[in-house]
N, C-alpha and C positions, 0 to 999 in steps of 0.2 A: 394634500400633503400632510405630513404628518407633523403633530405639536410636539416639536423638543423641549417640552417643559413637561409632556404630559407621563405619566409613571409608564414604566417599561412593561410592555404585555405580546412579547411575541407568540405567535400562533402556533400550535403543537401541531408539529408534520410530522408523518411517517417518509423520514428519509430514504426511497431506495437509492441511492447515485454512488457515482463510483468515489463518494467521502465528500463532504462528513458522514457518520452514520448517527444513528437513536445511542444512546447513551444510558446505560441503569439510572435508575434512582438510587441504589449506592456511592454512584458516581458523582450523580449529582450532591446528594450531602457532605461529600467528601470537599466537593469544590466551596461549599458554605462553612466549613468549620474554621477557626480564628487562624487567622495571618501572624506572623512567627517574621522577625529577619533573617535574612540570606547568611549571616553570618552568626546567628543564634545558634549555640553549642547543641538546644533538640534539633532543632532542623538539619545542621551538618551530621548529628549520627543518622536522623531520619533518608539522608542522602542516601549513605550506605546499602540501606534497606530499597533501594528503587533500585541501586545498583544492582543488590543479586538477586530481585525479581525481573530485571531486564535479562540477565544475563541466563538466566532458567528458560525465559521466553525463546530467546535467539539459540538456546542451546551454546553454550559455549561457554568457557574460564578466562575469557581474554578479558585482562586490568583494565582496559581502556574500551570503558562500554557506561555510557551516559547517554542522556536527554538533552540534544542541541536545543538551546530555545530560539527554537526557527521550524519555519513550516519543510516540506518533507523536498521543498527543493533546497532548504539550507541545508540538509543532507545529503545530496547531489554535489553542492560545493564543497564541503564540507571532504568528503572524498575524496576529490579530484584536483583540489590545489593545494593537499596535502601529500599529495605524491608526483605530482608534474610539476617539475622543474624548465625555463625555456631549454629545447634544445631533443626533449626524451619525444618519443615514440608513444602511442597507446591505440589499439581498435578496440571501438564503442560499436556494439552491435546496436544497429534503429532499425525499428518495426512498428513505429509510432511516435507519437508527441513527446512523451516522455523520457523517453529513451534518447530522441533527438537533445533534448533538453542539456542532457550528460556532453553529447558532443561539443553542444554550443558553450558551454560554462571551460569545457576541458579545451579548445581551442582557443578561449582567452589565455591561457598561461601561457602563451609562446611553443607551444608543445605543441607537435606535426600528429594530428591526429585524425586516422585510418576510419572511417565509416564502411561499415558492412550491413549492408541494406537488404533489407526481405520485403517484401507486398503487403501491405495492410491488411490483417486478420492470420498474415503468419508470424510463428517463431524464425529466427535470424537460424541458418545451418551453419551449426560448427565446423563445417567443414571450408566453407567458404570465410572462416574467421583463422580457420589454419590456413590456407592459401593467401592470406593477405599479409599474416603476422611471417610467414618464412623468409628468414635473411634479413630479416630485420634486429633491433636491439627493443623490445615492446616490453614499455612499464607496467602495464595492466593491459588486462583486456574487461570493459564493462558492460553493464548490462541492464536489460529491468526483466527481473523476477515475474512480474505481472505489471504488463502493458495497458493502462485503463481509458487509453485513448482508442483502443481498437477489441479491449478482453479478452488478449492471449496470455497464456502464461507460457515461459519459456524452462526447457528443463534445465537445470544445472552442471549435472554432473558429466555430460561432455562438454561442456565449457572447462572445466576444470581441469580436463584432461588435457585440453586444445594449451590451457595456457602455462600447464606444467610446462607440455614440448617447447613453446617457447620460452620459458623462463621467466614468465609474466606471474604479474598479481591479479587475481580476481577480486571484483569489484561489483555488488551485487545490490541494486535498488531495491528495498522490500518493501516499500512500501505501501503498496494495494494487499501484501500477502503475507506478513508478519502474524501469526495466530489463529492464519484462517486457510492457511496453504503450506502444505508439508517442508520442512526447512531444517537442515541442523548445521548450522556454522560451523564448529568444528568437525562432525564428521565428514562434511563434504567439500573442505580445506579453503570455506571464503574468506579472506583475507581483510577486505573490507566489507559491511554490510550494515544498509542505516532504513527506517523505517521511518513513519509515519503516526501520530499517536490517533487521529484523527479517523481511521480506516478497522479494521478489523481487532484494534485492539478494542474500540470503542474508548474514546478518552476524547476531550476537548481537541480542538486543533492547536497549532502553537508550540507543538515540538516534532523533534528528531531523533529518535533514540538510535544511538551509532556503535557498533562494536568494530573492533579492531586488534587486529593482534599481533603476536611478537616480531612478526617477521616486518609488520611496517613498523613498529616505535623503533626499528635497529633502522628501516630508510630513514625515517625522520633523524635520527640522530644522525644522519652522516649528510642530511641535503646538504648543498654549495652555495644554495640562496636562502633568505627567508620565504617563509608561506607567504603567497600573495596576498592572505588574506589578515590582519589583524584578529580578527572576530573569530575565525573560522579558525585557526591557529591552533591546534591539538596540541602540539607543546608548551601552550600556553593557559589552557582552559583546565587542559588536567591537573594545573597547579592548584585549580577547584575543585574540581572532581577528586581528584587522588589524595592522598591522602593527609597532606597539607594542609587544602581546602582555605588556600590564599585568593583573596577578593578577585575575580575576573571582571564579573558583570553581576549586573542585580538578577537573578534569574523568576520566573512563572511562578510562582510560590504556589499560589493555587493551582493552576496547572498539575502541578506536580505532585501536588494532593489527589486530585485526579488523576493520574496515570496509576500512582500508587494502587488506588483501589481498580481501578481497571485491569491493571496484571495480578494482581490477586484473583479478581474475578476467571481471569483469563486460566490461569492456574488451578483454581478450583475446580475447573469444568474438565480440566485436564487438554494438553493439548493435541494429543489423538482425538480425542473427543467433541473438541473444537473445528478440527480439519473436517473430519467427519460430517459434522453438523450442516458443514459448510458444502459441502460435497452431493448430499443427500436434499441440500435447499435449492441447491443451485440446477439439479436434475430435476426436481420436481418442477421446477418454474421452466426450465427447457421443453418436460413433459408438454406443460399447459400451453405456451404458446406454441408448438407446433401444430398440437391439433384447432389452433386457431388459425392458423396456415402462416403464421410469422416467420420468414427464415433466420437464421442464426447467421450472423457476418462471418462468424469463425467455423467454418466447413470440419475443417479436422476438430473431434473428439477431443482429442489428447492434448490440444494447445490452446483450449477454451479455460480460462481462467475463471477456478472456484468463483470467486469474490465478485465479477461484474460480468453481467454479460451484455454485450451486444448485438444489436437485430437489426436489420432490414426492416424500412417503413412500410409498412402494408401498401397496397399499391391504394394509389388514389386517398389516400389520409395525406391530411394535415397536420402533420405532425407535431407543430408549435400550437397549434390550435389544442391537439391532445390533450399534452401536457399541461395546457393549462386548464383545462375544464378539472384533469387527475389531481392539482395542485389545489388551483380556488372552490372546488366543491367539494372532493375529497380529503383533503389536505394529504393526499401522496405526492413525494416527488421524484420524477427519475429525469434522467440525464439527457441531453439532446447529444449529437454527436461533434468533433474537432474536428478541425483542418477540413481537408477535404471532403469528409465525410461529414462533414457537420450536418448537412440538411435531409443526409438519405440513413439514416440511423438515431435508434437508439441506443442508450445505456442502464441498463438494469443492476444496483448492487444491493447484492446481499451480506453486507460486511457486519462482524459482532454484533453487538446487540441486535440489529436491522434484522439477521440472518435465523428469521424464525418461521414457524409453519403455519403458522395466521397470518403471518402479512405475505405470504406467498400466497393463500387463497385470498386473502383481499383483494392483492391486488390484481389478479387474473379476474374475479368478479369483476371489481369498477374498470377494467381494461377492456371487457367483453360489452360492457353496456357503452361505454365512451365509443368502440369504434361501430359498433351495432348502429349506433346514432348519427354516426358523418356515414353511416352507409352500405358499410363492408360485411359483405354473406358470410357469416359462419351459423355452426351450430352450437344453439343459445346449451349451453352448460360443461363444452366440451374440455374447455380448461382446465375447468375447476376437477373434471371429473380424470382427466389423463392425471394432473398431479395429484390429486389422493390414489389414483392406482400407483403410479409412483412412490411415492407412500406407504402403499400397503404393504410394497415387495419388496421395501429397504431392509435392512440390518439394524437390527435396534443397537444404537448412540453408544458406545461404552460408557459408563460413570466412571468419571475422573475424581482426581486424590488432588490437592495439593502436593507437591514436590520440595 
């Protein structure tokens, strides 16, 4: 057991899981420079400044765009009991945990709420989200952008279409794919859409960066109840956020020194260049475990989410056994799998900082000697060698600008 009196010295892992990820060293000094109060005049203009580098991030102009300080399901709620009132209508598309999660928080409000179900390791068909929402009166229809309980991403912009015809808001978890998965809130008219700082921004965990825009602060002003929730209360919180910047709550102060430099980071690299990265890490690691005979849960291409992927246990591995040899000797760690899947799956994430080209042949290396060892026939170098060909026949990275 460990001495809680003894000084703090956690172990440096190479994070792969579908979040937290590895974090810069800019990040980190950021999080060690002097504490400031919540209502200290630098730090409220310093607000400002996280404001329109979220807002650069997410793509979009929309006023009410901050950092919930809550983890990336107080964005979930944060959402969903700002626009369900008892009595309204909404379909949540689920094709995992996550996505269930949206149902479960959105069927506390008293709100009749429509589940549209796909098969684990698919995206949700919009089409069967327009067949469910017709003749109805549906306040939103929601979603997860990248599902990381299964590593599908879903695409957007037929959702968006589905929820014009019915006259719905769209409502969009970014969570897993904020900075690391192509996204532009106002081009592609999401209404709601809240993140994760913990993921592909590369930031501490501990918040929620949430944008929203005009067409919901006109619901909020006209709901018939109050928000269910105190905390969660956007009419409320923005009297901190905005321009006011009247006491809500004590907020992350560090934290937020962190995110700070993290969207700058994120920015610098530019965020084409970002997706890209992400794109090109996430193929090569495909590369490598196939020719290790690993299959991919997610069959279809196109619904395999940049940011995590998940696999099929090799047959006759020990899966927990894996992980931990990859953990306590290596210090790598990746993800076991949820729900039902939990024992016949992995998770693989390559999110921001994590999402580079040395820990993608690391860890195909120590992957290939770990299952070599409980037994499993492949050929000794085959990984490492599909993902540098991979590799080789990528598209060099664009170099990104600040914006």
């Amino acid at each position: 057991m460990m001495n809680p009196m003894e000084e703090l010295r956690p172990p440096t892992r190479l994070m792969l899981t579908p979040g937290p990820s590895c974090i810069s060293p800019r990040v980190y000094r950021a999080l060690a420079t002097p504490l400031v109060g919540h209502v200290d005049p630098w730090f409220t203009e310093f607000m400002g400044g996280v404001q329109e580098l979220l807002r650069r991030v997410f793509q979009t102009k929309n006023n009410i765009t901050y950092p919930i300080s809550a983890s990336g399901t107080g964005g979930i709620e944060t959402a969903v009991v700002n626009t369900l009132e008892p009595g309204d209508e909404a379909v949540v598309c689920v094709n995992g945990m996550f996505s269930a999660r949206m149902a479960d928080i959105a069927e506390r409000t008293g709100a009749k709420i429509h589940r549209v179900l796909a098969p684990l390791g698919r995206a949700v068909d919009p089409e069967d989200v327009r067949r469910t929402g017709q003749g109805r009166k549906i306040k939103f229809v929601g979603l997860a952008h990248g599902e990381t309980s299964t590593g599908v991403v879903t695409h957007l912009d037929p959702f968006r279409k589905v929820a014009d015809e019915l006259g719905a808001l769209l409502i969009v978890d970014a969570v897993a794919t904020l900075g690391g998965v192509p996204m532009d809130v106002d081009r592609q008219g999401i209404d709601i859409c809240f993140s994760g700082t913990q993921k592909a921004i590369s930031a501490p965990p501990g918040m929620a960066p949430i944008t929203v825009n005009a067409r919901v602060e006109d619901l909020l002003r006209n709901r018939k109840t109050k928000v269910q929730s105190w905390y969660f209360d956007l009419t409320t919180i923005m009297n901190y956020w905005g321009k006011d910047r009247t006491y809500h709550h004590t907020p992350p102060i560090s934290l937020i020194y962190g995110l700070h430099e993290a969207l700058r980071i994120v920015l610098e690299e530019g965020l084409g260049a970002s997706w890209e990265r992400h794109r090109q890490n996430q193929a090569a690691l495909i590369a490598g475990l196939e020719a290790m005979g690993i299959r991919l849960f997610v069959e279809n291409p196109e619904e395999r989410l940049p940011t995590v992927t998940a696999v099929h246990l090799p047959s006759g591995i020990d899966g927990a056994k894996a992980r931990g040899r990859l953990l306590n000797e290596f210090n790598i760690e990746i993800a076991g799998g949820l729900g039902e899947i939990k024992n016949t799956t992995w998770r693989i994430g390559l999110m921001g900082f994590s999402s580079q080209r040395q820990n993608v042949l690391l860890f195909l290396d120590v992957l290939e000697r770990v299952l070599l060892d409980q037994g499993m026939r492949l050929s000794v170098g085959a990984g490492i060698a599909a993902a540098a060909g991979s590799y080789a026949h990528a598209e060099p990275v664009p170099a990104g600008q600040a914006k």
